[in-house]
N, C-alpha and C positions, 0 to 999 in steps of 0.2 A: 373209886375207880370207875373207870365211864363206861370201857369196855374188855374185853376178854375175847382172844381170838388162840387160838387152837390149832398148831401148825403137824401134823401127822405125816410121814411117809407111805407111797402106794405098797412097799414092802412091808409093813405090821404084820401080815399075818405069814411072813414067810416060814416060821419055821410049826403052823399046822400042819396035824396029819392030813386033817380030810375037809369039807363044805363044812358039815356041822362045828367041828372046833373053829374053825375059820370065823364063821356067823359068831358063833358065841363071844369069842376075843372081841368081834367089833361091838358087839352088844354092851359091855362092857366098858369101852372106850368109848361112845357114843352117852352114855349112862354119866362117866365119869363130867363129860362136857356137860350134860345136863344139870350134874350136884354141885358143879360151880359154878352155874349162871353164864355159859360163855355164848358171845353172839355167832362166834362165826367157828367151825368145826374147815380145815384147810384141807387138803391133801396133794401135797407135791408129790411129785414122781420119783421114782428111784428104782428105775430101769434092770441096773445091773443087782437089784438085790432079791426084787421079786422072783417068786418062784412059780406054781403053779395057780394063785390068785393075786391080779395082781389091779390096777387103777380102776379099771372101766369095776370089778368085783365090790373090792373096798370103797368105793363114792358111791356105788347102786343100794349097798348094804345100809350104809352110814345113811346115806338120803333118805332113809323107809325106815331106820329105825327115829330119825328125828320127826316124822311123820305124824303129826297126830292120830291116835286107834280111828277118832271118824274119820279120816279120810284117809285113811289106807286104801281101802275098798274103793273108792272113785276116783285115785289118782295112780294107782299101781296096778297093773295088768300082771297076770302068773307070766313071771321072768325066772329062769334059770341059777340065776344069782339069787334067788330068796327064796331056795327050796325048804333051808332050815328057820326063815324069818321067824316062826313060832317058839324060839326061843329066847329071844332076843329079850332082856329083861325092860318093863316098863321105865319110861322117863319120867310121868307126869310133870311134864313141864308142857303140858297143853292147854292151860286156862287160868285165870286172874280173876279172883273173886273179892268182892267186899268183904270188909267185917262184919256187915249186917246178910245173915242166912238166906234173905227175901231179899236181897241186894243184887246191882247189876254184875253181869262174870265176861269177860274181855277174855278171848278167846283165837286161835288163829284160824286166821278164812283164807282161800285161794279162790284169786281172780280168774274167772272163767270167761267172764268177756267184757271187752270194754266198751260202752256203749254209747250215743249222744248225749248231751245235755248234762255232761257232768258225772252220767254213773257209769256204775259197773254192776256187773252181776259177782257174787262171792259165792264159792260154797263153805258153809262152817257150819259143818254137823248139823244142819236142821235136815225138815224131810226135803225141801229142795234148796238149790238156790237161791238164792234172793237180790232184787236190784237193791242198790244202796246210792244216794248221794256220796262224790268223793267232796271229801270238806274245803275250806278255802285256802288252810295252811297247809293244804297237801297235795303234793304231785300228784298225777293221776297214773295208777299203778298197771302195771302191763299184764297182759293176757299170764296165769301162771304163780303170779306173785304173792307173793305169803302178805297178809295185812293184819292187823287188830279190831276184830268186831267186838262190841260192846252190846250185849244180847241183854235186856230188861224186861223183856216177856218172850215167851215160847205159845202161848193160846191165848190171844192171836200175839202172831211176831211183832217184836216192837223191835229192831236191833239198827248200829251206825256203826259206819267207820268213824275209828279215832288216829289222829296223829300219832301213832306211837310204834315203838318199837313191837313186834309180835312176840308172843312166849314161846320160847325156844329157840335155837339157833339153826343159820343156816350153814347148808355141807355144802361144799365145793371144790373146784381144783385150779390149784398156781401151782407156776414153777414158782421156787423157794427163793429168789431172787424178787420175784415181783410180788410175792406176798408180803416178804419185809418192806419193798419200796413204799406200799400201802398201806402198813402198818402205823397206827399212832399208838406215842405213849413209849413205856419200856422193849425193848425186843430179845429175849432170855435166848439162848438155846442149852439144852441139858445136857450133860455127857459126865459119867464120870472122868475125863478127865479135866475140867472145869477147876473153878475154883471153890473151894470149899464153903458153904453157906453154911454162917453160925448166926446165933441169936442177935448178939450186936448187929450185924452187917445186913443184917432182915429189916431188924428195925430203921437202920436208913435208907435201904430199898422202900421200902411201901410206902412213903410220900412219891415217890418217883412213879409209881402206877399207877396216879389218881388221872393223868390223861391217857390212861390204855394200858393194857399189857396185851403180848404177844408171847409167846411162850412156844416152842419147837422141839419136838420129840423124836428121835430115832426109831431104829429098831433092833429084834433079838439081834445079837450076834455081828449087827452092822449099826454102829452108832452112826451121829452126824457128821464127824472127821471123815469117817471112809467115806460116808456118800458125800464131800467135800472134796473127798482126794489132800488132805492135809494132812498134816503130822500130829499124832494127837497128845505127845509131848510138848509140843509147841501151838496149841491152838489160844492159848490167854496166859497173860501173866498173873502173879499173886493175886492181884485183884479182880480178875476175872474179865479184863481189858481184852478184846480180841488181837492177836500180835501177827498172822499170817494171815493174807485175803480171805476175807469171809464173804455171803452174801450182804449184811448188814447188821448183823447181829448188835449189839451194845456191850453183851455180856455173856461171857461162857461158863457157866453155874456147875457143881455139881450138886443135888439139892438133896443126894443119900448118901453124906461123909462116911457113915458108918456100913457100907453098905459089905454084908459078910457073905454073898454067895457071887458066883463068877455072873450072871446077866440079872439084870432086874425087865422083867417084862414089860412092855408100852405102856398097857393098862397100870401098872402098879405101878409104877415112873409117874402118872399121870395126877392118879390120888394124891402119891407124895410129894410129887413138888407144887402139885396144885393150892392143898391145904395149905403148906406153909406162905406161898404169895400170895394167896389171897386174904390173908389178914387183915383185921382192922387194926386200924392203931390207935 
């Protein structure tokens, strides 16, 4: 699979009591992105579901917890929205290391400025920033931009940008429309009322995900039909075919056939349909 993109509603955390269970829920979901490798963490809007936290909260959250720990501190100012950040559970999805212990570790840096002759300046957890040559097979990355630094000594600094994708994903926000438009690969959304995903039918989904997958999650109490406005008896047929105007979906899944309580939470939606599409085959 190439890639992993992560569609979330600005409503997830509608039905917390307070900041802290709010924070915590996204820590979690954030976490979840993290254990499956995915590039891009989404958040479409959904207006009429949010309650007391709702887009500008959940992207402010979500963006600091994908955050590398170094550079929390030089790129987040005390904001209102992450009075409970200190809970938020580690990602460790912030560094790439060789097999060899004395070996070089590929790590994520932010472009702080872009400068003549080709460089920029990066901060990636050292004591300062540092200028770096950008390489030949790479665009030259804009004030702000997440990059892959390849650090081979720290006394004295030996470190380069490499062409590659950075560890960890990025958070961001689409309407639900144009994040499918951009989407490559499969485009899932979850609901129980979808169509049933069993073992056979897995196994010839996962050839289908090796150019992308996209995957779209509701929330408590307001799945993806209502934030749709569609019939959620009529949203795919047997096979999981979309049958009433959708955004773009391919397929409407349910990915917890057996599912025995009245909602399953975002985060826990998350795990479970996650593990099972992300399979090898």
């Amino acid at each position: 699979m190439t890639g992993l993109a992560i569609l979330v509603p600005s409503s997830i955390v509608r039905e917390a009591e307070d900041k802290r269970e709010a924070t915590r829920k996204l820590g979690y979901v954030a976490r979840a992105a993290a254990v499956f490798g995915a590039d891009r963490l989404r958040v479409f809007p959904d207006r009429e579901g949010e309650t007391r936290w709702g887009e500008e909260f959940v992207t402010t959250v979500l963006s600091y917890a994908a955050t590398p720990p170094y550079l929390r501190q030089e790129l987040w100012e005390q904001r209102s929205e992450l009075q409970y950040a200190g809970i938020i559970p580690p990602l460790r999805a912030s560094s790439r290391t060789s097999a060899d212990p004395d070996g070089p570790v590929e790590q994520t840096g932010i472009v702080t400025e872009v400068g003549s002759e080709g460089r920029v300046r990066v901060n990636c957890g050292l004591q300062h920033p540092i200028s770096l040559l950008v390489p030949p097979s790479m665009a030259t990355p804009a004030e702000g931009e997440r990059v892959t630094v390849r650090i081979s000594s720290r006394e004295p600094v030996r470190a380069r940008l490499v062409d590659e994708a950075p560890p960890g994903f990025d958070v961001d926000r689409a309407d639900l429309s144009e994040a499918l438009a951009a989407a490559s690969g499969l485009r899932i959304a979850t609901s129980r009322h979808g169509a049933e995903l069993s073992v056979p039918w897995l196994a010839e989904l996962l050839p289908q995900t090796r150019a992308g997958l996209t995957v779209a999650f509701g929330s408590p109490g307001r799945g993806l039909p209502d934030m749709l406005g569609v019939s959620p008896e009529a949203i795919a047929d047997a096979n999981g075919d979309p049958v009433e105007p959708d955004p773009g979906f391919d397929l409407w899944l349910n990915t917890i056939p057996r599912q025995a309580n009245e909602v399953v939470r975002t985060e826990e939606a998350m795990f479970a349909s996650l593990a099972c599409l992300t399979l090898t085959e």
